[in-house]
VOZA-815549 format. One record per residue (C-alpha): residue number from 1; chain; x, y, z. Coordinates in Angstrom, 2 decimals. Each point is the difference from the previous one (the first is absolute). Layout:
REM VOZA-815549
<pt k="NUM" c="A" c1="X" c2="Y" c3="Z"/>
...
This chain:
REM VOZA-815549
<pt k="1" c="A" c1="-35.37" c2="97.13" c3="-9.05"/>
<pt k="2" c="A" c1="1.60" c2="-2.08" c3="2.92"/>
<pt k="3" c="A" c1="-0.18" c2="1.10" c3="3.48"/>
<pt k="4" c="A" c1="3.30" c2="2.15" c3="1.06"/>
<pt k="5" c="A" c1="0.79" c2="1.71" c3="2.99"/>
<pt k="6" c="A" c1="-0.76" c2="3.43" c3="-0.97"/>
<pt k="7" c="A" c1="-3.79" c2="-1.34" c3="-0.47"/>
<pt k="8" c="A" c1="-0.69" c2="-1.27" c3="2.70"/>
<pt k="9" c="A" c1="1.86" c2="2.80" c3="2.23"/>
<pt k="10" c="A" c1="-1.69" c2="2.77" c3="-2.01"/>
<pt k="11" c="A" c1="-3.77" c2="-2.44" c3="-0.57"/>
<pt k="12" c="A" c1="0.29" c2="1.65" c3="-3.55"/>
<pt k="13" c="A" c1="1.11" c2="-0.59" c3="-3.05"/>
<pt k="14" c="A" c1="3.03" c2="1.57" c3="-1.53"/>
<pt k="15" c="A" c1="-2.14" c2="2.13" c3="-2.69"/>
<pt k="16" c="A" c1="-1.60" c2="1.29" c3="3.29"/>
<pt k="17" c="A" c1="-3.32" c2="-2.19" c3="-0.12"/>
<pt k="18" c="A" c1="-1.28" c2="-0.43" c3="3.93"/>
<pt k="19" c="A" c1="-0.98" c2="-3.56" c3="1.03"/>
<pt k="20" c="A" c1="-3.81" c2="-0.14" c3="1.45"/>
<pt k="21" c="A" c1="-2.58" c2="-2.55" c3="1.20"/>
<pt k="22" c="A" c1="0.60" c2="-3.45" c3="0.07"/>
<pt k="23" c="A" c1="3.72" c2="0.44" c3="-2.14"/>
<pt k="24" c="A" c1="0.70" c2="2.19" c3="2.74"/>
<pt k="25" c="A" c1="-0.31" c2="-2.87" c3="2.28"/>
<pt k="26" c="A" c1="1.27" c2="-3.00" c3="-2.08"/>
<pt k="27" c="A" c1="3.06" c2="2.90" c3="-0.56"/>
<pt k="28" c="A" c1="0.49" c2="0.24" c3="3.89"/>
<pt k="29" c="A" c1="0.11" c2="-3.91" c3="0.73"/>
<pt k="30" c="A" c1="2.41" c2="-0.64" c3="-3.14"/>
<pt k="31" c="A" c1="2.14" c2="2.51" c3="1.29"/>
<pt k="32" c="A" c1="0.02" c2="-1.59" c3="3.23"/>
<pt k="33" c="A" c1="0.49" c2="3.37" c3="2.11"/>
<pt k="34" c="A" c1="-2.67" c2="3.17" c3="0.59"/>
<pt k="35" c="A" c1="2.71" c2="2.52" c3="-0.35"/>
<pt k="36" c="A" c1="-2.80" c2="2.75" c3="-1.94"/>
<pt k="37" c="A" c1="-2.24" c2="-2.40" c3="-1.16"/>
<pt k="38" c="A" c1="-3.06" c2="-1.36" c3="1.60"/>
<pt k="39" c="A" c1="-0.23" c2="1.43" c3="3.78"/>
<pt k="40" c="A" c1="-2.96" c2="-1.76" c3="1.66"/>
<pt k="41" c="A" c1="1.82" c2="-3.93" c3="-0.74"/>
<pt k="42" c="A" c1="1.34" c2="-1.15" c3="3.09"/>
<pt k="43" c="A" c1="3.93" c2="-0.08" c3="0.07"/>
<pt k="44" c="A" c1="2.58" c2="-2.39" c3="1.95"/>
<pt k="45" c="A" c1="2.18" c2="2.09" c3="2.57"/>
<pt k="46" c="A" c1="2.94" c2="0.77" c3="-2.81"/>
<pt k="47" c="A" c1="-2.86" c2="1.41" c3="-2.64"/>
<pt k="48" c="A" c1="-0.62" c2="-3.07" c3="-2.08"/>
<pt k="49" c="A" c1="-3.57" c2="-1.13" c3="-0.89"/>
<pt k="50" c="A" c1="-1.39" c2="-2.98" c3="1.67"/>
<pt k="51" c="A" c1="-1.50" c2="-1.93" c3="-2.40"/>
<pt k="52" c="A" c1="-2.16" c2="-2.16" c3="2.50"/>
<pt k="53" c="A" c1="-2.24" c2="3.42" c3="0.61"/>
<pt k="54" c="A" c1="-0.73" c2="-0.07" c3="-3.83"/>
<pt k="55" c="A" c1="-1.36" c2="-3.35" c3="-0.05"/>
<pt k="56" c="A" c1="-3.59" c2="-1.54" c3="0.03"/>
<pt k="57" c="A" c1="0.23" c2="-1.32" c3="4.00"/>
<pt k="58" c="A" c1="1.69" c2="2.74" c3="1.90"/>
<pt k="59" c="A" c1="2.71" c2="-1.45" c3="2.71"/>
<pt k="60" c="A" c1="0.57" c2="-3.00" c3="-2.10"/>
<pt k="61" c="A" c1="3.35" c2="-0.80" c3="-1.86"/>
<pt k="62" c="A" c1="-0.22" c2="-2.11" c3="-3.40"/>
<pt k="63" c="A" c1="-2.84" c2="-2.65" c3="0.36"/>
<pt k="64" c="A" c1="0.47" c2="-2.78" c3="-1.88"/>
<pt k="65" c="A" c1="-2.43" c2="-2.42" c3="-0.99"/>
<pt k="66" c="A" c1="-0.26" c2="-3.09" c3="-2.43"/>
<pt k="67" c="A" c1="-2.54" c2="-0.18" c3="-1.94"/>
<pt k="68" c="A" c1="-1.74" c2="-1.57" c3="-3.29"/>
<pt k="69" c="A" c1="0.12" c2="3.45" c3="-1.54"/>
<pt k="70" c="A" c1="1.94" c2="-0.91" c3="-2.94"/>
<pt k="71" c="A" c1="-0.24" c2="-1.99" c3="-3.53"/>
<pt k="72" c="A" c1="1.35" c2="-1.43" c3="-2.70"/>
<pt k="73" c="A" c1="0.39" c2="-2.61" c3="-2.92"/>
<pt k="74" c="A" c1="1.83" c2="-2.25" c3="-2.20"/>
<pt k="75" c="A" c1="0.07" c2="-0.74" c3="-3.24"/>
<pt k="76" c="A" c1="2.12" c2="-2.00" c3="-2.27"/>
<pt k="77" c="A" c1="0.57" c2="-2.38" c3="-2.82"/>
<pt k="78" c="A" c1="2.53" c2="-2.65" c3="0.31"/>
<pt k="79" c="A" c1="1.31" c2="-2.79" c3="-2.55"/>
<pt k="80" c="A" c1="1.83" c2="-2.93" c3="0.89"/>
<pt k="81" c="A" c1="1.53" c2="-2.60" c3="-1.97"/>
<pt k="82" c="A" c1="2.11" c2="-3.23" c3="0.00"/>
<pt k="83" c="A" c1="1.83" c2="-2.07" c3="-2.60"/>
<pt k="84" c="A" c1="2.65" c2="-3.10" c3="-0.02"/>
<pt k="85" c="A" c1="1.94" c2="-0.38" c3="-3.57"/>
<pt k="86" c="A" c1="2.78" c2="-2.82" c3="0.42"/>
<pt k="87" c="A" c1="2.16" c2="0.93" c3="3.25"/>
<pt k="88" c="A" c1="-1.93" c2="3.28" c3="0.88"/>
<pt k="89" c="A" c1="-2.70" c2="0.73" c3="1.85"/>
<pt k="90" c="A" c1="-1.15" c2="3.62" c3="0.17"/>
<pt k="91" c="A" c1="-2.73" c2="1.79" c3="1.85"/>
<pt k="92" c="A" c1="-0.71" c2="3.95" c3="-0.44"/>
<pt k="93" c="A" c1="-2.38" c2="1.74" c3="2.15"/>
<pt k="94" c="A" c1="-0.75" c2="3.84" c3="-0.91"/>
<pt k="95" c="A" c1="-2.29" c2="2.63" c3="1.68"/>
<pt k="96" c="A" c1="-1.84" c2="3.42" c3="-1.06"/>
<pt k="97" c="A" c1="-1.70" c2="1.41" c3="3.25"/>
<pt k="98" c="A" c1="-0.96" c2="3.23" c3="1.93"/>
<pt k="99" c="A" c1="-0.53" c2="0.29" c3="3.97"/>
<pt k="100" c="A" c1="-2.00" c2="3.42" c3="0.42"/>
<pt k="101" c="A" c1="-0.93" c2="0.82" c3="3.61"/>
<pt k="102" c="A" c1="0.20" c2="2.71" c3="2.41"/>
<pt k="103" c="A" c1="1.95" c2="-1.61" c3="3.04"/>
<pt k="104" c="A" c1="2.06" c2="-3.19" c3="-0.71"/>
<pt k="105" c="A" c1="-0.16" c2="-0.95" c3="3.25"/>
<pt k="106" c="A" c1="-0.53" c2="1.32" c3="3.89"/>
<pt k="107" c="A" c1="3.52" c2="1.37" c3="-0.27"/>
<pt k="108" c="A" c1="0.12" c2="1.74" c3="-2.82"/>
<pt k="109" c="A" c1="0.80" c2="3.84" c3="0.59"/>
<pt k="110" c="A" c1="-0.02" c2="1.06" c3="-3.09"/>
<pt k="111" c="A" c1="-3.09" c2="2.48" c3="-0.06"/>
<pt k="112" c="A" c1="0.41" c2="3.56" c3="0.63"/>
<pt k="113" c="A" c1="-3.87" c2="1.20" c3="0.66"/>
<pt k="114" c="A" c1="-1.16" c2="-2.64" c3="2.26"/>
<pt k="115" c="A" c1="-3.49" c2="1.91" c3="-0.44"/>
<pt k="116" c="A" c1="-0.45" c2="-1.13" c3="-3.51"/>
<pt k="117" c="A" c1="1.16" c2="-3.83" c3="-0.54"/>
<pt k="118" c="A" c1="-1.91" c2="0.37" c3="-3.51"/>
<pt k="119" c="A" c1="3.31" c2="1.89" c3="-0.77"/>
<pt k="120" c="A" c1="2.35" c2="-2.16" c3="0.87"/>
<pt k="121" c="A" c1="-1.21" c2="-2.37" c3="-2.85"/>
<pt k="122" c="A" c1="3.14" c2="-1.69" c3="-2.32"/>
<pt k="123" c="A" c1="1.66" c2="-2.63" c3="-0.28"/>
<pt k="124" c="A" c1="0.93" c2="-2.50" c3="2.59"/>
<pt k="125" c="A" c1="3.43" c2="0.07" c3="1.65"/>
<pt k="126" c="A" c1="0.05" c2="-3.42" c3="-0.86"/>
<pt k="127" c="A" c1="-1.03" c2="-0.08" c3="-3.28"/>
<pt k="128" c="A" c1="2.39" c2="-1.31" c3="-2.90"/>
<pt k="129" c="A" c1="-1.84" c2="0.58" c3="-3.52"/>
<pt k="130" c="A" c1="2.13" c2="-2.55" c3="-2.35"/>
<pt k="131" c="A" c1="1.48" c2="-3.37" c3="1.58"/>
<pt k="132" c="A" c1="1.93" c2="-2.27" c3="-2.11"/>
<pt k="133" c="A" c1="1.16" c2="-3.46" c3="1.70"/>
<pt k="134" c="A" c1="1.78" c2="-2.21" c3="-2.40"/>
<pt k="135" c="A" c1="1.38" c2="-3.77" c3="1.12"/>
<pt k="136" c="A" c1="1.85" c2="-2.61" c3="-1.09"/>
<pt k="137" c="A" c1="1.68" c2="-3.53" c3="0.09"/>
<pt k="138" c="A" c1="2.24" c2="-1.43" c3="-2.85"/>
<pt k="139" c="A" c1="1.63" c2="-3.28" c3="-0.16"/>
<pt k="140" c="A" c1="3.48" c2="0.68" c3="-1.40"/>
<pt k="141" c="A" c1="0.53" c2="-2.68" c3="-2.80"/>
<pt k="142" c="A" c1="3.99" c2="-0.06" c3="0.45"/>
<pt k="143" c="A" c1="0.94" c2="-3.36" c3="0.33"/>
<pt k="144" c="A" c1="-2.92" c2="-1.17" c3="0.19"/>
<pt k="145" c="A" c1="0.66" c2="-3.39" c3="-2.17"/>
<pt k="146" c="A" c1="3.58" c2="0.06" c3="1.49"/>
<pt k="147" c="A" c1="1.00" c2="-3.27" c3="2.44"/>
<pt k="148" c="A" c1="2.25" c2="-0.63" c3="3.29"/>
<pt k="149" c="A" c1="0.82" c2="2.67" c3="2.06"/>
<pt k="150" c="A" c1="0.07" c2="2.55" c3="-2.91"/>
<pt k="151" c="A" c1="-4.03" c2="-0.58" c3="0.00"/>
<pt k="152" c="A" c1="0.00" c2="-0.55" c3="3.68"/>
<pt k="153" c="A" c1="2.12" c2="3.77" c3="0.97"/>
<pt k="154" c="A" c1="-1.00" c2="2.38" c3="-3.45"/>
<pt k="155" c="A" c1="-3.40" c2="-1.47" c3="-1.34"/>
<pt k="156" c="A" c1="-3.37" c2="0.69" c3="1.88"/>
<pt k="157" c="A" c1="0.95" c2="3.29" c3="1.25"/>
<pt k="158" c="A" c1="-3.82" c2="2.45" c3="0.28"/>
<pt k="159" c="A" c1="-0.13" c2="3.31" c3="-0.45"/>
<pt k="160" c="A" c1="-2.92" c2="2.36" c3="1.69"/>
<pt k="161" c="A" c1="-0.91" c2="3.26" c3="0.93"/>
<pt k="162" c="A" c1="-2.96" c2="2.79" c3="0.48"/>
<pt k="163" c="A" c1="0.50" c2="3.74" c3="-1.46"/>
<pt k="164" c="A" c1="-2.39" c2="2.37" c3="1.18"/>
<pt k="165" c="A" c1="-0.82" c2="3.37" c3="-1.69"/>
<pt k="166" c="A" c1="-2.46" c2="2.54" c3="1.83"/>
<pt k="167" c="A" c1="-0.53" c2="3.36" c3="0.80"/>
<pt k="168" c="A" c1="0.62" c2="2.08" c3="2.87"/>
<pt k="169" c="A" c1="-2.72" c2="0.66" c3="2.69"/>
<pt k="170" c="A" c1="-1.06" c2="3.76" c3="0.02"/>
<pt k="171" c="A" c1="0.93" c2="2.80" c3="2.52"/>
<pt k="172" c="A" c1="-0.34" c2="3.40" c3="0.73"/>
<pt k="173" c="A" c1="1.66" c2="3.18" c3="0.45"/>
<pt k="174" c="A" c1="-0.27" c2="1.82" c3="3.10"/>
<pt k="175" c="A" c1="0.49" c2="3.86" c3="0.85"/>
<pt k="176" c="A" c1="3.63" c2="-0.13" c3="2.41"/>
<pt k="177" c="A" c1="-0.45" c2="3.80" c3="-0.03"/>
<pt k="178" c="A" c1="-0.03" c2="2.30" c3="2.85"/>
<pt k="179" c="A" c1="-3.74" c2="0.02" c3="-0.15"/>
<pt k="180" c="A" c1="-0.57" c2="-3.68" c3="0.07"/>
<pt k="181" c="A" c1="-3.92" c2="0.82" c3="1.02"/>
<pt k="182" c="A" c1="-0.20" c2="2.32" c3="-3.07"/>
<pt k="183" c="A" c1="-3.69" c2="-0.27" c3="-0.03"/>
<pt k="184" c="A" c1="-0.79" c2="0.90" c3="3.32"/>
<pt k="185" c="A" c1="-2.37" c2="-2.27" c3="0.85"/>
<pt k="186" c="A" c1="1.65" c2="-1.21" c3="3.22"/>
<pt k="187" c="A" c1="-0.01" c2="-3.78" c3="-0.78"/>
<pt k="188" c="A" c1="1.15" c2="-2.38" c3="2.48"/>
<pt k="189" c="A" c1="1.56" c2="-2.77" c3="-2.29"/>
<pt k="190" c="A" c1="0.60" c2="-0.20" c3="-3.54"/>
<pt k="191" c="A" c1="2.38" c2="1.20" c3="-1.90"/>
<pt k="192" c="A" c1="-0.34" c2="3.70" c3="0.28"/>
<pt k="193" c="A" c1="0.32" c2="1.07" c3="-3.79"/>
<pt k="194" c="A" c1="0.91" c2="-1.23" c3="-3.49"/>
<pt k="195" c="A" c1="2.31" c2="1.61" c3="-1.89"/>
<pt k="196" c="A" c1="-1.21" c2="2.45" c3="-3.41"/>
<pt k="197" c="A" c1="1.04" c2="-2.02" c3="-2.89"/>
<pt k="198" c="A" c1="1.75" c2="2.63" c3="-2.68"/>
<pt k="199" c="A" c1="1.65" c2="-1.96" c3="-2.60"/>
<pt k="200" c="A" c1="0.41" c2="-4.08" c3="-1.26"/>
<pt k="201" c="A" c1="1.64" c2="-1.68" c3="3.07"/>
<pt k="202" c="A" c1="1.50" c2="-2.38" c3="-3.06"/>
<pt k="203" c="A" c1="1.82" c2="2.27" c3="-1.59"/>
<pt k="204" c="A" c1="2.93" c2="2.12" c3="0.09"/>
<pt k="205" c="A" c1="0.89" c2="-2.15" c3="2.98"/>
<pt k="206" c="A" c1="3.54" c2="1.40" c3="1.34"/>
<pt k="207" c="A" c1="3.11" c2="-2.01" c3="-0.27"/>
<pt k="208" c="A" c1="2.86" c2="-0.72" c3="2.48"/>
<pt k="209" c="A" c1="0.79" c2="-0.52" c3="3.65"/>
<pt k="210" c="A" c1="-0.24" c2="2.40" c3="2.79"/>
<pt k="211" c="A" c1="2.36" c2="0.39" c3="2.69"/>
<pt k="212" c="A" c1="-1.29" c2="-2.17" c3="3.27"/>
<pt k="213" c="A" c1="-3.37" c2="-1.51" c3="-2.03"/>
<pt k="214" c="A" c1="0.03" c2="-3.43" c3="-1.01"/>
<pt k="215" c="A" c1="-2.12" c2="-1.25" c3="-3.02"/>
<pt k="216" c="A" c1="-0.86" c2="1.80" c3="-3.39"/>
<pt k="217" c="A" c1="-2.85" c2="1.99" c3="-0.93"/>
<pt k="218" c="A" c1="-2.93" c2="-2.24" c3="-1.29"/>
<pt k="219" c="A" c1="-1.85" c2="3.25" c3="-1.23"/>
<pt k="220" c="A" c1="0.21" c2="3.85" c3="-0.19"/>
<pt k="221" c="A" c1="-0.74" c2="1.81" c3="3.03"/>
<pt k="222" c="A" c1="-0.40" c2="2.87" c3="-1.67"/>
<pt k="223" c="A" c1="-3.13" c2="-0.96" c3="-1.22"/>
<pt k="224" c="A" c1="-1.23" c2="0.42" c3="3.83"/>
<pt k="225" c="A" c1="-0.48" c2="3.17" c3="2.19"/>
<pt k="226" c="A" c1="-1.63" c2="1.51" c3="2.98"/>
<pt k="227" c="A" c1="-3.73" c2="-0.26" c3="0.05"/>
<pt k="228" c="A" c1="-1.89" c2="2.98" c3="-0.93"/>
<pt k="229" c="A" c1="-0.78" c2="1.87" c3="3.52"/>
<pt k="230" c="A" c1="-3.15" c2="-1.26" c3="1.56"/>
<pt k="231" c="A" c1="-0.21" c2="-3.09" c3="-2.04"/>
<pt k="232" c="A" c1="0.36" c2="-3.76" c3="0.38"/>
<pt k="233" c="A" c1="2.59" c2="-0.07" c3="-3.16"/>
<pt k="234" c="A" c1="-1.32" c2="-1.48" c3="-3.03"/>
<pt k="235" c="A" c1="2.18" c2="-3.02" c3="-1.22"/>
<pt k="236" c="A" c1="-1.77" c2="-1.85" c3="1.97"/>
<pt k="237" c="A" c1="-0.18" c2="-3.28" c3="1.39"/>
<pt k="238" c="A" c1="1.82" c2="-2.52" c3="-1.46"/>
<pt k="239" c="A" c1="0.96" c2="1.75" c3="-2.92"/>
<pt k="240" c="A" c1="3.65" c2="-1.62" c3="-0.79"/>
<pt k="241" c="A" c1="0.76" c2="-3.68" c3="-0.06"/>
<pt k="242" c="A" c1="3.59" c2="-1.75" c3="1.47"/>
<pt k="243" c="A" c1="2.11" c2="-1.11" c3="-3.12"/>
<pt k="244" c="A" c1="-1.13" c2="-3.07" c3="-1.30"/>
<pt k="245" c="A" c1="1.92" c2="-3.54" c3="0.89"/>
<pt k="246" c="A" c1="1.27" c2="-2.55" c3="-1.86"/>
<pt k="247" c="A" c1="1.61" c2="-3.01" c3="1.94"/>
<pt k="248" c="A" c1="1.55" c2="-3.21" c3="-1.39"/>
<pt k="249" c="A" c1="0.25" c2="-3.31" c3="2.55"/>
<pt k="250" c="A" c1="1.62" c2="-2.74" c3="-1.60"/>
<pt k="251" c="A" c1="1.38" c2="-3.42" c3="0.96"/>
<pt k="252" c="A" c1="1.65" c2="-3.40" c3="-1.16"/>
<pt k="253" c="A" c1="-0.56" c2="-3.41" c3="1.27"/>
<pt k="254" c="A" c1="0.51" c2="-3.22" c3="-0.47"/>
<pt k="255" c="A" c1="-1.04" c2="-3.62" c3="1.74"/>
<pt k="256" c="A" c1="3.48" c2="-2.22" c3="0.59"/>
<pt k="257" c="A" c1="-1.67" c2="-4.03" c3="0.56"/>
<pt k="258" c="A" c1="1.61" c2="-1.81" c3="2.68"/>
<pt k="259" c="A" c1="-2.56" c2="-3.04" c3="0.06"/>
<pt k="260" c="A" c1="-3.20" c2="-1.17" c3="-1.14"/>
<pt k="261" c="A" c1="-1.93" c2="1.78" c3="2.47"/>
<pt k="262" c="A" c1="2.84" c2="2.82" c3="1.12"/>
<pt k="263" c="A" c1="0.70" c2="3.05" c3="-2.48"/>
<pt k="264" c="A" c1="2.10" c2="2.98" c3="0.72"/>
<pt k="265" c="A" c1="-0.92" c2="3.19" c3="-0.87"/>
<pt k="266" c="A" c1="2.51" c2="3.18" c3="-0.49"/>
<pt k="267" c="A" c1="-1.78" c2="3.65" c3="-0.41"/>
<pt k="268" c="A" c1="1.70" c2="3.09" c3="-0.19"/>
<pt k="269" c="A" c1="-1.90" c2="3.31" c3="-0.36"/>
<pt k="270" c="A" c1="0.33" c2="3.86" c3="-0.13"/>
<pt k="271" c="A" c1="-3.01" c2="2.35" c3="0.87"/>
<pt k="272" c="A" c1="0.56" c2="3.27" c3="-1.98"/>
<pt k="273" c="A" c1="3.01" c2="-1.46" c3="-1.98"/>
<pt k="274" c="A" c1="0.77" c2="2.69" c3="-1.99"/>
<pt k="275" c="A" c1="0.38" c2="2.13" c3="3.02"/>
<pt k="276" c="A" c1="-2.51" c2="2.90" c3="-1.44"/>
<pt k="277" c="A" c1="-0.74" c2="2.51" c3="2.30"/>
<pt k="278" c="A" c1="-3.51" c2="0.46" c3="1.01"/>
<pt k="279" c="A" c1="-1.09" c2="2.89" c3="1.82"/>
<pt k="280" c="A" c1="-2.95" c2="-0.32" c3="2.65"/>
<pt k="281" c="A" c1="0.01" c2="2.90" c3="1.69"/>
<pt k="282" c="A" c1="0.48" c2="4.05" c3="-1.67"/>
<pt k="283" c="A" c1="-0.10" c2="2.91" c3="2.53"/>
<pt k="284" c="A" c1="-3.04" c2="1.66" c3="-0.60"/>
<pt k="285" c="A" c1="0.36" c2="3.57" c3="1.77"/>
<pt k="286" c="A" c1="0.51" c2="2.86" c3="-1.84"/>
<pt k="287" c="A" c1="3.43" c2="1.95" c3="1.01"/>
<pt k="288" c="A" c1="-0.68" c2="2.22" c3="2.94"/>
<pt k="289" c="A" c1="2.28" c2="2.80" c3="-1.03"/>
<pt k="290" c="A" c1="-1.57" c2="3.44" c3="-1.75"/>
<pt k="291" c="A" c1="0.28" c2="-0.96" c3="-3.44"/>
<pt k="292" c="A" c1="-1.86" c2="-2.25" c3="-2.64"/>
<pt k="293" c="A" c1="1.00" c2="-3.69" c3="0.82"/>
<pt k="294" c="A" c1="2.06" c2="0.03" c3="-2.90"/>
<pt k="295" c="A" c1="2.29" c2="2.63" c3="0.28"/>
<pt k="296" c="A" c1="3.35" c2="-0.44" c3="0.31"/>
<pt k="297" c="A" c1="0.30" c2="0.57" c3="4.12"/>
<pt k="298" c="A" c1="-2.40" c2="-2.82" c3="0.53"/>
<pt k="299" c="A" c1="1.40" c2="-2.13" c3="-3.10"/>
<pt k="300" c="A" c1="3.27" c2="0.04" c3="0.77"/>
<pt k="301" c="A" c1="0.64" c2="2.30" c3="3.20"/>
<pt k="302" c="A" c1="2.06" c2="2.99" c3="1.07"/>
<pt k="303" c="A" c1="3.16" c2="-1.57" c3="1.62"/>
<pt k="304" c="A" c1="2.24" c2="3.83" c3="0.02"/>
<pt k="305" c="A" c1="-3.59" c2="0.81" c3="2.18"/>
<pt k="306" c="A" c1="-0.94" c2="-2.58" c3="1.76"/>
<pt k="307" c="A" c1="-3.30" c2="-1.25" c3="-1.94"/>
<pt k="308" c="A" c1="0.12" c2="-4.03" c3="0.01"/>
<pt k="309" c="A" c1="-1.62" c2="-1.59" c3="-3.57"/>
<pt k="310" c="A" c1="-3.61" c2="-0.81" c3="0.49"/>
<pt k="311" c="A" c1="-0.80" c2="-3.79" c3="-0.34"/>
<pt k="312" c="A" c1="-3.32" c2="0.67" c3="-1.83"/>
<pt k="313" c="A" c1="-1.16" c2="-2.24" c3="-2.90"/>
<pt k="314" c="A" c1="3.57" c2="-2.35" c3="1.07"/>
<pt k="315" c="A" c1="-0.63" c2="-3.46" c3="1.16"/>
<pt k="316" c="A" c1="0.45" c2="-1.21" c3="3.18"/>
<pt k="317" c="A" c1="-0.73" c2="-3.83" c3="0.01"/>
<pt k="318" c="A" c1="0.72" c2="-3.02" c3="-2.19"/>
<pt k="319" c="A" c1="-1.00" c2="-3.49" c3="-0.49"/>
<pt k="320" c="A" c1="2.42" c2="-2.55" c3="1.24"/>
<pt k="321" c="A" c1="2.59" c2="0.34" c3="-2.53"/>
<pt k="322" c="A" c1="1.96" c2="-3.84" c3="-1.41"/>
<pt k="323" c="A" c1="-0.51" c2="-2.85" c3="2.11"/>
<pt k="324" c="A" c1="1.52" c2="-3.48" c3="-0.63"/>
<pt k="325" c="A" c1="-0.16" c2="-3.55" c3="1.55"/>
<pt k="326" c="A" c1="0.64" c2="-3.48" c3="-0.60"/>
<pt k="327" c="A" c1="-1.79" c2="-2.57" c3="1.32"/>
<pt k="328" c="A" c1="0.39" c2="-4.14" c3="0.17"/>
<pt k="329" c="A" c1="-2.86" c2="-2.50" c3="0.74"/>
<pt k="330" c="A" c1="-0.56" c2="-3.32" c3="0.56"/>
<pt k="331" c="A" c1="-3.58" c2="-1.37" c3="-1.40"/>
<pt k="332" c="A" c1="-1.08" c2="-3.78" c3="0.83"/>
């Protein structure tokens, strides 16, 4: 069962089982105060454990190194291909691959027990299994055997463009309960805890707007809760991927001759012309109120009591969304 107040006030559970030993002491450092737990682990002047006198190098805060600690590797299959049949030419260019590593780079935070990096072993932040790049350039044939300025204005015109189709990078889901350091392992960076997956994230997902939260839900939170007590959470690293995107750029063109050696070129373009919205970004901690992620407080809030919608599992950055421009060169 999660941590709750009465626990870790009481350092038992509620069927009356005492906490000993080393749970005793994870319990205490969880709980962030002594209150009746532990009595010979040092406390701050206002009764709080300080973490620093539970660590390896007494009198030291976090120490942070960088190191060559971690691994991982690459695999993938790719297929490309190009073909020109009268006024087209078209290229496609697809991948099938899987990053695996335990740190994605010196930044990433994402680890929970930095005392077993073994464990933090998933996918890459970065990875993107299936990547589809399609492109093209077609030589409209309107008035194309046309003469005089009907040949000169309409006939020649080009049409091109690249759609892309991949999936989204992975992320996790992080404990925003009141016990953020459920395990009690005192950990100076990282991400504290993951949440306990309970249900299919992709289904069941919750419909509607909440009052003062922008965005949709992209998946159920209810599929998420607090982290059994003393535990690093188990969904893990990694465990749900961003939406995936699919982007169209397009653009027409055409070459206007002015001389012999002089040609005039007109180009106007659109990056994401359909305007699709594609989502970069999804908050990834679970609501901090008292209640499974998905219930109705943290879905959708408690305006009569105050209790403002969580903005768990709702996106909060985009791609650039439609951008046009028109362009005019001289080549000679």
């Amino acid at each position: 069962m999660p941590l709750t107040d009465d626990i870790c006030s009481n350092d038992q559970l509620p069927d009356g089982t005492n906490f000993t030993g080393q749970a005793l002491f994870n319990l205490t450092v969880a709980c962030g105060y002594a209150g009746n737990l532990v009595t010979n682990i040092p406390t701050l002047p206002d009764g709080t454990v300080d973490p620093d006198m539970l660590r390896p190098y007494l009198g030291y805060d976090s120490i942070y190194a960088v190191i060559g600690g971690a691994n991982s590797s690459y695999n993938a299959l790719q297929v490309a291909g190009r073909r020109n049949a009268g006024g087209l030419e078209l290229t496609l260019a697809y991948t099938y691959s899987h990053s695996i590593d335990n740190s994605s780079d010196r930044y990433d935070s994402t680890f929970v027990d930095s005392y077993n990096l073994v464990g933090n072993r998933a996918s890459s932040v970065f990875d993107q299994r299936h990547i589809l790049t399609i492109s093209y350039v077609y030589s409209l044939p309107l008035f194309r055997h046309a003469a005089g300025r009907t040949k000169t204005l309409l006939g020649g015109w080009q049409v091109s463009g690249i759609t892309t189709l991949q999936t989204g990078e992975p992320f996790s889901i992080i404990n925003g309960g009141d016990y953020y350091d459920n395990a009690g392992v005192a950990n100076g960076v990282g991400s504290g805890s993951y949440a306990d997956l309970v249900g299919d994230p992709h289904k069941n997902v919750p419909r509607g707007f909440a009052p003062g939260v922008q965005g949709p839900l992209l998946y159920n939170p209810a599929a998420y809760d607090f982290p059994t007590g003393l535990t690093f959470g188990d969904s893990g690293r990694n465990s749900l991927n961003m939406p995936r995107r699919t982007n169209f750029d397009m653009g027409v063109f055409k070459r206007f001759p002015v001389r012999e050696s002089v040609t005039l070129e007109f180009r106007a373009e659109a990056f994401n012309i359909f305007n699709h919205t594609q989502w970069t970004g999804v908050d990834n901690t679970t609501c901090g109120l008292d209640f499974n992620a998905g219930s109705s407080e943290c879905v959708y809030g408690d305006p009569a009591n105050g209790v403002t919608a969580s903005t768990f599992l709702r996106p909060n950055q985009a791609h650039t969304p439609r951008i046009g421009e028109f362009g005019l060169k001289i080549i000679f």
